[in-house]
The first five atom37 places (N, CA, C, CB, O) and aatype in JSON, in Angstrom:
{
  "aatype": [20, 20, 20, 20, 20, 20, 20, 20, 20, 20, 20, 20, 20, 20, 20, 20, 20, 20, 20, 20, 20, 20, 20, 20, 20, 20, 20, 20, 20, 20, 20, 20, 20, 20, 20, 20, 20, 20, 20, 20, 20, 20, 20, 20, 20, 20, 20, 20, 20, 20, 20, 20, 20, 20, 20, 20, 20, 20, 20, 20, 20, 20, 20, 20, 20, 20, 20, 20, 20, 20, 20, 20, 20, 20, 20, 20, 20, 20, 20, 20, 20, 20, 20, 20, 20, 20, 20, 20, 20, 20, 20, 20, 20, 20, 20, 20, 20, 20, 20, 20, 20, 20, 20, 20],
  "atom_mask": [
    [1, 1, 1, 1, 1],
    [1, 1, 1, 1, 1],
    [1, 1, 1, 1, 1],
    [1, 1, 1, 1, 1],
    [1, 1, 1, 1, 1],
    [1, 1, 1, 1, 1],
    [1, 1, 1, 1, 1],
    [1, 1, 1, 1, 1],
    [1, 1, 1, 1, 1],
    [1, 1, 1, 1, 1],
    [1, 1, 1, 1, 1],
    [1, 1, 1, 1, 1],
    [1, 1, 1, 1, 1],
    [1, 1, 1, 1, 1],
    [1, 1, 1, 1, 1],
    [1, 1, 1, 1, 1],
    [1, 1, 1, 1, 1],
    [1, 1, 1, 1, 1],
    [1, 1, 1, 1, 1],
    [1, 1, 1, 1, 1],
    [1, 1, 1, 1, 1],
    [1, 1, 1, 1, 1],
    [1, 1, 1, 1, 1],
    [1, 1, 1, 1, 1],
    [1, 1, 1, 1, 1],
    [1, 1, 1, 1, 1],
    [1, 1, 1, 1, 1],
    [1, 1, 1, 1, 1],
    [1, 1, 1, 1, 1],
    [1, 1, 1, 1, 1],
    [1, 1, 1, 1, 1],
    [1, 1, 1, 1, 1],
    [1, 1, 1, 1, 1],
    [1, 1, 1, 1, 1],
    [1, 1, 1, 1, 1],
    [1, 1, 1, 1, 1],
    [1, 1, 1, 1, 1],
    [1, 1, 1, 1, 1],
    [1, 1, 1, 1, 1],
    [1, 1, 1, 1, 1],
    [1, 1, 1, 1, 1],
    [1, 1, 1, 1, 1],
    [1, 1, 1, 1, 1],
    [1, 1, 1, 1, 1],
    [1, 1, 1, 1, 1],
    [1, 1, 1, 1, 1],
    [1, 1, 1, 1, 1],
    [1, 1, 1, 1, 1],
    [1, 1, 1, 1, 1],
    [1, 1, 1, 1, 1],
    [1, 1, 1, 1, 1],
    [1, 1, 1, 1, 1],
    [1, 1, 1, 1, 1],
    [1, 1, 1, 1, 1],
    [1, 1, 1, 1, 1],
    [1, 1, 1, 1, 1],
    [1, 1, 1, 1, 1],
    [1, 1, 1, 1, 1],
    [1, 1, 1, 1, 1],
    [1, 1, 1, 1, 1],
    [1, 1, 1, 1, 1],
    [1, 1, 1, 1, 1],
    [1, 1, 1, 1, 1],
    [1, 1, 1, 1, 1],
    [1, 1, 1, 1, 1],
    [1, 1, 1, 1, 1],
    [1, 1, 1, 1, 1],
    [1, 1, 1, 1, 1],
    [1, 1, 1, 1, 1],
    [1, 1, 1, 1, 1],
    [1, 1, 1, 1, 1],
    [1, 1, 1, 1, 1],
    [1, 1, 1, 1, 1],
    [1, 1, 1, 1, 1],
    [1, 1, 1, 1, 1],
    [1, 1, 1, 1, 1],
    [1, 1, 1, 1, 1],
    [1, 1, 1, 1, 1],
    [1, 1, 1, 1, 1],
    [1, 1, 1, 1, 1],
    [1, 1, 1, 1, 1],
    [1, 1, 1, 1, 1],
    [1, 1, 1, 1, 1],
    [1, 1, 1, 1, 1],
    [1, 1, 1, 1, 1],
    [1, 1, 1, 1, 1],
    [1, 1, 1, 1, 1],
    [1, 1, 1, 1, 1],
    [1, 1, 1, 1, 1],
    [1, 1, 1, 1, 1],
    [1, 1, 1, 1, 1],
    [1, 1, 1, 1, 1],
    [1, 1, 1, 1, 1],
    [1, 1, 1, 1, 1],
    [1, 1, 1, 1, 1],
    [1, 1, 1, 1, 1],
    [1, 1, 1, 1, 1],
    [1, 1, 1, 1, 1],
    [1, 1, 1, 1, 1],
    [1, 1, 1, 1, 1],
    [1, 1, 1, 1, 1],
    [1, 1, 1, 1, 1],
    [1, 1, 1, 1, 1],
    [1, 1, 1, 1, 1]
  ],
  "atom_positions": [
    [[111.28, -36.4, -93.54], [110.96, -37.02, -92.28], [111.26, -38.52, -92.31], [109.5, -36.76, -91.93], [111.73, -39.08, -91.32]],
    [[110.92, -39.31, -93.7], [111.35, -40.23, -93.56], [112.55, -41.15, -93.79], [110.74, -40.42, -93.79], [112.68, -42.33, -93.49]],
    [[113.4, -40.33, -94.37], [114.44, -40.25, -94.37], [115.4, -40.24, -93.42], [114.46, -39.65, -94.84], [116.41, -40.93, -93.49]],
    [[115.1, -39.37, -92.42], [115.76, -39.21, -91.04], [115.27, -40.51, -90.13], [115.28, -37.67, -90.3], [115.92, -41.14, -89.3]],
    [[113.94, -40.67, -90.55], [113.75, -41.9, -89.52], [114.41, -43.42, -90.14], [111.93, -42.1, -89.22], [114.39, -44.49, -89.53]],
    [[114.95, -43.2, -91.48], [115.55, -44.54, -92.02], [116.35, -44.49, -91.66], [115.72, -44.94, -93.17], [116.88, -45.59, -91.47]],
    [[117.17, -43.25, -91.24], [118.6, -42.84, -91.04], [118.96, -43.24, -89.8], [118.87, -41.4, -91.19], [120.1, -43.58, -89.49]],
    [[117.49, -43.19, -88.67], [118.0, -43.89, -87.54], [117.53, -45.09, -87.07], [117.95, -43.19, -86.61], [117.47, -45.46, -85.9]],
    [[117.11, -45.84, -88.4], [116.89, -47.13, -88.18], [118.38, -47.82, -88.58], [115.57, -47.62, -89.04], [118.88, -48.66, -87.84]],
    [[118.98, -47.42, -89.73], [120.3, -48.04, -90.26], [121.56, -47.5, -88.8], [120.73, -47.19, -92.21], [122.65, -48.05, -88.66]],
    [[121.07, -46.38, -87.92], [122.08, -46.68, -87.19], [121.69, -47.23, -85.91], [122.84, -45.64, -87.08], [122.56, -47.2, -85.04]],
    [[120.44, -47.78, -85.59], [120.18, -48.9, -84.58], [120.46, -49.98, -84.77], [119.14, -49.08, -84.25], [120.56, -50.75, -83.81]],
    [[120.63, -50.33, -85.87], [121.36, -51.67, -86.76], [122.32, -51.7, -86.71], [121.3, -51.9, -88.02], [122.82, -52.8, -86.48]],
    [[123.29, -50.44, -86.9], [124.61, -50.28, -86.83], [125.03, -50.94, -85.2], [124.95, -48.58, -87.14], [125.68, -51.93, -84.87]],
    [[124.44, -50.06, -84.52], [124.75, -49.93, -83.04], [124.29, -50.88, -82.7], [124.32, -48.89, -82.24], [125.21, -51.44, -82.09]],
    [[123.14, -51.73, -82.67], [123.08, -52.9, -82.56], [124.37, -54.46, -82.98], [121.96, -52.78, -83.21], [124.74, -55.52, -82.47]],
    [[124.47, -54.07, -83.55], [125.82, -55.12, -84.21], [127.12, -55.61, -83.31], [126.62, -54.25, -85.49], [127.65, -56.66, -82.96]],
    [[127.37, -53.71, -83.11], [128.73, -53.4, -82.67], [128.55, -53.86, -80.67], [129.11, -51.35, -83.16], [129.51, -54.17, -79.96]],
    [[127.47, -53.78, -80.33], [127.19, -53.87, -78.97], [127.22, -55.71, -79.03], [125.56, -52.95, -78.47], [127.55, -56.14, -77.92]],
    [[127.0, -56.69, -79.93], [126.82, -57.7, -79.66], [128.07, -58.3, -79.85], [125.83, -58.14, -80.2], [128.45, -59.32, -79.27]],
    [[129.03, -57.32, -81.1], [130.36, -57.37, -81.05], [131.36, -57.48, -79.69], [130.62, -56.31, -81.71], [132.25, -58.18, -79.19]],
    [[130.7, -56.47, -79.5], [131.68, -56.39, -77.75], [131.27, -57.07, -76.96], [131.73, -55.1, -76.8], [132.03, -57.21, -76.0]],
    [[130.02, -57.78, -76.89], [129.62, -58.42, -75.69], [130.22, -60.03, -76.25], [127.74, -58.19, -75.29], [129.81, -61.09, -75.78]],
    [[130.78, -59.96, -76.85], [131.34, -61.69, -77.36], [132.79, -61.35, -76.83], [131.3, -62.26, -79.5], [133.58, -62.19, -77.28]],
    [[133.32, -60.55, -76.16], [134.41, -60.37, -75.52], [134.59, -60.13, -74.35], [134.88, -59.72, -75.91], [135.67, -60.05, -73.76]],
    [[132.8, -59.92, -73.66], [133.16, -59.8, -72.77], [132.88, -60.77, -71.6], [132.92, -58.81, -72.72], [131.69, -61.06, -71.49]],
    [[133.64, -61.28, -70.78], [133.74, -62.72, -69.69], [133.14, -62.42, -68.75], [135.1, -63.26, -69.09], [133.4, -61.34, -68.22]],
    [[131.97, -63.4, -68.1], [131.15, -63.84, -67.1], [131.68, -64.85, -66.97], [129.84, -63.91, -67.21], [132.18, -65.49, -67.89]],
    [[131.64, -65.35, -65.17], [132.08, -66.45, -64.41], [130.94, -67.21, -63.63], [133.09, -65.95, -63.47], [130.06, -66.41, -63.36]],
    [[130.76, -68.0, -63.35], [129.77, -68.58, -62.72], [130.94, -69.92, -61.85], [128.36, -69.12, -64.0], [132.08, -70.22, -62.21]],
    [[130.14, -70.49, -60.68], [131.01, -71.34, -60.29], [129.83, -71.79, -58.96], [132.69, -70.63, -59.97], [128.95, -71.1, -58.43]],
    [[130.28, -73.3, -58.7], [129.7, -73.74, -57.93], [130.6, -75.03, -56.84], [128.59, -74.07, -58.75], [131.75, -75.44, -56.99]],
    [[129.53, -75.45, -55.68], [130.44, -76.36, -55.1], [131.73, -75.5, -54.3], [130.98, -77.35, -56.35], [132.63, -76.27, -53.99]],
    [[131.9, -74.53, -54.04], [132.79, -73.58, -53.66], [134.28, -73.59, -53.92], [132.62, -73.47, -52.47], [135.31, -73.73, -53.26]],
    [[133.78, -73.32, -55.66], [134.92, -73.33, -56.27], [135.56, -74.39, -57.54], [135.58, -73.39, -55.25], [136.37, -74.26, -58.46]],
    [[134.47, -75.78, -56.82], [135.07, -76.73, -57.41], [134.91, -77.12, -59.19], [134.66, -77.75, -56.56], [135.6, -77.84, -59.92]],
    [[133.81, -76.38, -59.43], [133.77, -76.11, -60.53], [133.22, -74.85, -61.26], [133.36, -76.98, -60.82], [132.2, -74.22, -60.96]],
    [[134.3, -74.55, -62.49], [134.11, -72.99, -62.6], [133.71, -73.27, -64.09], [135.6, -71.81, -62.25], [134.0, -74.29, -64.71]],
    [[132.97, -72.15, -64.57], [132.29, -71.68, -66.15], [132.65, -70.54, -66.39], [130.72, -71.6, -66.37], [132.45, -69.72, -65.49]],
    [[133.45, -69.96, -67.94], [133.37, -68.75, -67.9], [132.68, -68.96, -69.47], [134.79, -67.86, -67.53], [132.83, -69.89, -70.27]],
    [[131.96, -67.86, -69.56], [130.98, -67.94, -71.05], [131.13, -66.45, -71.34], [129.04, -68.49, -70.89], [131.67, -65.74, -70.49]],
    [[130.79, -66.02, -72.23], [130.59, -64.75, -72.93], [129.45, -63.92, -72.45], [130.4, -65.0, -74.35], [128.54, -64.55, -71.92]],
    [[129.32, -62.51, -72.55], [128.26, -61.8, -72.67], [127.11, -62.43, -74.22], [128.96, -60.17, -72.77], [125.91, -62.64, -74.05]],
    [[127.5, -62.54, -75.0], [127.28, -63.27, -75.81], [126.4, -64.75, -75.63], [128.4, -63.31, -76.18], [125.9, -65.4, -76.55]],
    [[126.37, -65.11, -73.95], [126.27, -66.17, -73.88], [126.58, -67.71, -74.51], [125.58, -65.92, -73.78], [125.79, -68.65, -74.48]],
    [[128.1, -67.71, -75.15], [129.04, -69.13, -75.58], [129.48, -69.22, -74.28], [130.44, -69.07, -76.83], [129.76, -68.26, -73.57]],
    [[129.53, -70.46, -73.96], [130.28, -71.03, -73.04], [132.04, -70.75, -73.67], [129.7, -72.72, -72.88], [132.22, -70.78, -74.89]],
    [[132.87, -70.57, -73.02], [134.42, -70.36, -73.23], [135.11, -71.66, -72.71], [135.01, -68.98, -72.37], [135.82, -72.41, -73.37]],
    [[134.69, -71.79, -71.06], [135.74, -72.68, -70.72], [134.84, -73.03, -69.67], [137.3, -72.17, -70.41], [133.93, -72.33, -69.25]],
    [[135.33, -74.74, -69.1], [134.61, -75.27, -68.26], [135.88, -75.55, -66.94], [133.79, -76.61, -69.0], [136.87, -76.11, -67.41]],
    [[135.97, -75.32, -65.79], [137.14, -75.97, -65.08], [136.81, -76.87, -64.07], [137.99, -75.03, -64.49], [136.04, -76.43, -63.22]],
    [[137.16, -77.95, -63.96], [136.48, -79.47, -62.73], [137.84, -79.71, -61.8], [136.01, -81.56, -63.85], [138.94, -80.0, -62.25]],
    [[137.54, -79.54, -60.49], [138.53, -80.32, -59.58], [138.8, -81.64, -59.89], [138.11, -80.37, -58.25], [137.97, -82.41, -60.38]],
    [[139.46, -81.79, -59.73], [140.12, -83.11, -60.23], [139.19, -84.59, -59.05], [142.33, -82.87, -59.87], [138.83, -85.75, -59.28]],
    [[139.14, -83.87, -58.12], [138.38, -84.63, -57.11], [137.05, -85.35, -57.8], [137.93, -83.57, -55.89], [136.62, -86.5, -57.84]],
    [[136.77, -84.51, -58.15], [135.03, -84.56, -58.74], [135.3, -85.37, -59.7], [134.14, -83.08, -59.39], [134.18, -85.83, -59.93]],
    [[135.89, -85.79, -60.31], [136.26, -87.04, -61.22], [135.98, -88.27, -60.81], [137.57, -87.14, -61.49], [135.7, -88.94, -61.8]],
    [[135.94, -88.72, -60.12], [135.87, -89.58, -59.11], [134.51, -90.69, -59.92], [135.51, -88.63, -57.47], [133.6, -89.99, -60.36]],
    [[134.31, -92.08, -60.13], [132.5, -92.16, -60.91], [131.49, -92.07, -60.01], [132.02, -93.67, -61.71], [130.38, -91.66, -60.3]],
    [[131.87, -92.5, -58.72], [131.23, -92.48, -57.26], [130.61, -90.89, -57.61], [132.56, -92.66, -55.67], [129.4, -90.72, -57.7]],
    [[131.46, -89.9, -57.76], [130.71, -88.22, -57.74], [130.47, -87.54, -59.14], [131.79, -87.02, -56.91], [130.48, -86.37, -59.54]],
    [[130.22, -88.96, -59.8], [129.42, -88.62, -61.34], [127.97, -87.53, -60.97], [128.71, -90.47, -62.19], [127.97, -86.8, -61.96]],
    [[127.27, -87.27, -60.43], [126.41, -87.25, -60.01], [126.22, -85.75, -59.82], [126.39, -88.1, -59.12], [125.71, -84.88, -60.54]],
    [[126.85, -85.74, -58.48], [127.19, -84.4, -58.03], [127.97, -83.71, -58.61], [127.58, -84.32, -56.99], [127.95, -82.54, -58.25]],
    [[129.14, -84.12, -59.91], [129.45, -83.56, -60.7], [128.66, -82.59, -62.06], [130.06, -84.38, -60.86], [128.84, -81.49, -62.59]],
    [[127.8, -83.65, -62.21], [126.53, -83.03, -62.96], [126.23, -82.05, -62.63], [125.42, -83.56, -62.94], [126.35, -80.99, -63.25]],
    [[125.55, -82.35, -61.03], [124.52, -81.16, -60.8], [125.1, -80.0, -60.68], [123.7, -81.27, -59.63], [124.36, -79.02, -60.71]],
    [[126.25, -79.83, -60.56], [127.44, -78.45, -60.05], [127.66, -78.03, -61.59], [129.36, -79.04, -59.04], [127.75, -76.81, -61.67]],
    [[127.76, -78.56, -62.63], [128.05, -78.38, -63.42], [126.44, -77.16, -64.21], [128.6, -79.8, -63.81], [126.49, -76.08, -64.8]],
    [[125.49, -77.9, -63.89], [124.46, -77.62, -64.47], [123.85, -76.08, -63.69], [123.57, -78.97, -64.39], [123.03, -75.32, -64.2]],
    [[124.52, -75.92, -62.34], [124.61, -74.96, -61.47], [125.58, -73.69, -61.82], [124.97, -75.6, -60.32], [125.24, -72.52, -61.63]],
    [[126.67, -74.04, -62.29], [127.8, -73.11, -62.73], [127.38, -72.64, -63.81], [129.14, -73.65, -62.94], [127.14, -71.44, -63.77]],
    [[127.19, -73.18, -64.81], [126.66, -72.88, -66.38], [125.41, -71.85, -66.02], [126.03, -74.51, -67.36], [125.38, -70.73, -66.54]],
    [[124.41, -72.29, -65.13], [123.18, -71.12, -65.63], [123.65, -70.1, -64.31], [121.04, -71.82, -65.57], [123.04, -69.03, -64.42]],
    [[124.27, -70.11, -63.48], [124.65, -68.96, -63.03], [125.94, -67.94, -63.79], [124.95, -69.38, -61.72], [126.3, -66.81, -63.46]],
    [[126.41, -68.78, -64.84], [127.2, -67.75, -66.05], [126.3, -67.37, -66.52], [128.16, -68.22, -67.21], [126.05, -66.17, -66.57]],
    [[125.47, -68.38, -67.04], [124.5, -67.48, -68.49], [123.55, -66.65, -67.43], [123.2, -68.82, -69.9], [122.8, -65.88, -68.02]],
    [[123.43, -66.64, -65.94], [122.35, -65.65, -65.94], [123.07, -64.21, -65.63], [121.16, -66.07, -64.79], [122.43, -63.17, -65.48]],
    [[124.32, -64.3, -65.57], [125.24, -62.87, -65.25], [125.01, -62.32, -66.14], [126.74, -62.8, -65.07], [124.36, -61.27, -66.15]],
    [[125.76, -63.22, -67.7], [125.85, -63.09, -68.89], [124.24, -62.38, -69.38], [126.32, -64.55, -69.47], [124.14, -61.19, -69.68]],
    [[123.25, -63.19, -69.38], [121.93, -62.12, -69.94], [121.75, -61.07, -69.0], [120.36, -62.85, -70.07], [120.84, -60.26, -69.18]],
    [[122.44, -60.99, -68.11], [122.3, -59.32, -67.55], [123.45, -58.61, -67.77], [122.03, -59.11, -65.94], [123.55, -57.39, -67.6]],
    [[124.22, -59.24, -68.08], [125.41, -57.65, -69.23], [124.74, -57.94, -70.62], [127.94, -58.0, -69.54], [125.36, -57.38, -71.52]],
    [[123.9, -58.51, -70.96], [123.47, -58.32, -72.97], [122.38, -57.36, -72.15], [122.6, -60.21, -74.42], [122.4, -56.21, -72.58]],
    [[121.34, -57.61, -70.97], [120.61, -56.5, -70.96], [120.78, -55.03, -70.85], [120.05, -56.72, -70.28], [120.14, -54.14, -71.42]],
    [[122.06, -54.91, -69.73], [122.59, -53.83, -69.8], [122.74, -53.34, -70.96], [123.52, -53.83, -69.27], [122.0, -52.47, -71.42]],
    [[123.57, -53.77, -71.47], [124.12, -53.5, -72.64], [123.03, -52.38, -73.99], [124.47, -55.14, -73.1], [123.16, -51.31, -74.58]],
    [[122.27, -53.22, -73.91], [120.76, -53.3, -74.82], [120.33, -52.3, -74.38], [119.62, -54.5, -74.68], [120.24, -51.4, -75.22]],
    [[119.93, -51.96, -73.1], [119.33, -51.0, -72.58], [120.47, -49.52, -72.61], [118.83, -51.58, -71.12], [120.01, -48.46, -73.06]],
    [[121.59, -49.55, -72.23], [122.3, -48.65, -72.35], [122.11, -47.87, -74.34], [123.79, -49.4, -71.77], [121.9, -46.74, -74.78]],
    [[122.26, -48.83, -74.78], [122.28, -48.73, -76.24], [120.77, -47.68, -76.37], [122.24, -50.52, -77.11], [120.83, -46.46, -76.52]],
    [[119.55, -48.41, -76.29], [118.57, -47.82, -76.5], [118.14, -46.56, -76.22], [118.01, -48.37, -76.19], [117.5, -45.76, -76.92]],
    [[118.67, -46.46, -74.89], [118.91, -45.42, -73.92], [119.22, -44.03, -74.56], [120.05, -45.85, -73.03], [118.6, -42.98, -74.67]],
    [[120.92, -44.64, -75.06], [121.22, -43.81, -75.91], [120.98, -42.91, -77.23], [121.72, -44.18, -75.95], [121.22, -41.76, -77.58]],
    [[120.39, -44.01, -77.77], [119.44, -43.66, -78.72], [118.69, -42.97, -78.84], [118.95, -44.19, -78.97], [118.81, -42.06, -79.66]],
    [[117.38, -43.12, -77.91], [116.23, -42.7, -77.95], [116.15, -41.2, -77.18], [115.39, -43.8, -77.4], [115.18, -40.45, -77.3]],
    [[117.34, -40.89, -76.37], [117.23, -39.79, -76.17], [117.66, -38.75, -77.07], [117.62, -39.71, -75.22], [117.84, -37.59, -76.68]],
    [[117.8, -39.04, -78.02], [118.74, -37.99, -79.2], [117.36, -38.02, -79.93], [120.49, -38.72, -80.29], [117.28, -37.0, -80.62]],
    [[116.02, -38.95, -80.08], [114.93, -38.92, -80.79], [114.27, -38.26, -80.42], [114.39, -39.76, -80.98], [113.89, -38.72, -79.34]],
    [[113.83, -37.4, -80.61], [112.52, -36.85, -80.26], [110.73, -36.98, -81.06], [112.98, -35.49, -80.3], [110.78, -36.58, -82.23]],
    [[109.88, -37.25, -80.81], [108.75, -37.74, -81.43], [107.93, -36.71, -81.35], [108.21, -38.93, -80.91], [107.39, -36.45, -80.27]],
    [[107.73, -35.99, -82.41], [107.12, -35.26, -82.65], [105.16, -35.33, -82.36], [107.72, -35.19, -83.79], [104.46, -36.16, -82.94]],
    [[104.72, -34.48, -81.56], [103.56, -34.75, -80.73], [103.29, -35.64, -79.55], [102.79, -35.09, -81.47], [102.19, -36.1, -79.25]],
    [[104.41, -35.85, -78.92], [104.34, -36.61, -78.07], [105.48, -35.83, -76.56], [104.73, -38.08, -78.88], [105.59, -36.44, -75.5]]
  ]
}
């Protein structure tokens, strides 16, 4: 019995790994200012790439450059922690229905 349950602890570990593997490949966008500045980051949540209109350069729109910036970024990372949740949950999902718990 306990054996089988080590057996599916080493492959929630396994499967755990490989899911965080893929989610470092996979691209979320976020963007703000309509358009003017774009974020793409990982499922993984790394930032990848930042893109600024050239406009927004400007020191006069230092400012509002910020705040768009600070707008784009957590609307990537909040896409982004909802494909790691998916993700997580699909995984578990999977899992736990192949378990069965005996007395329960």
């Amino acid at each position: 019995m306990f054996g089988d349950l080590l057996g599916k602890l080493q492959e929630a570990q396994q499967k755990m790994q490989e899911s965080k593997e893929r989610l470092r490949h996979v691209l979320v966008d976020g963007e703000a200012g309509n358009g003017t500045v774009k974020v793409v980051v990982t499922g993984g949540r790394e930032v990848r790439s930042v893109e600024i209109d050239p406009a927004l350069l400007a020191a006069e729109r230092k400012e509002e450059l910020e705040d768009l910036l600070i707008t784009a970024l957590n609307r990537a990372l909040k896409q982004a922690e909802e494909t790691w949740e998916a993700e997580m949950k699909g995984m578990a999902g999977g899992m736990l229905g192949g378990m069965g718990l005996p007395g329960m």
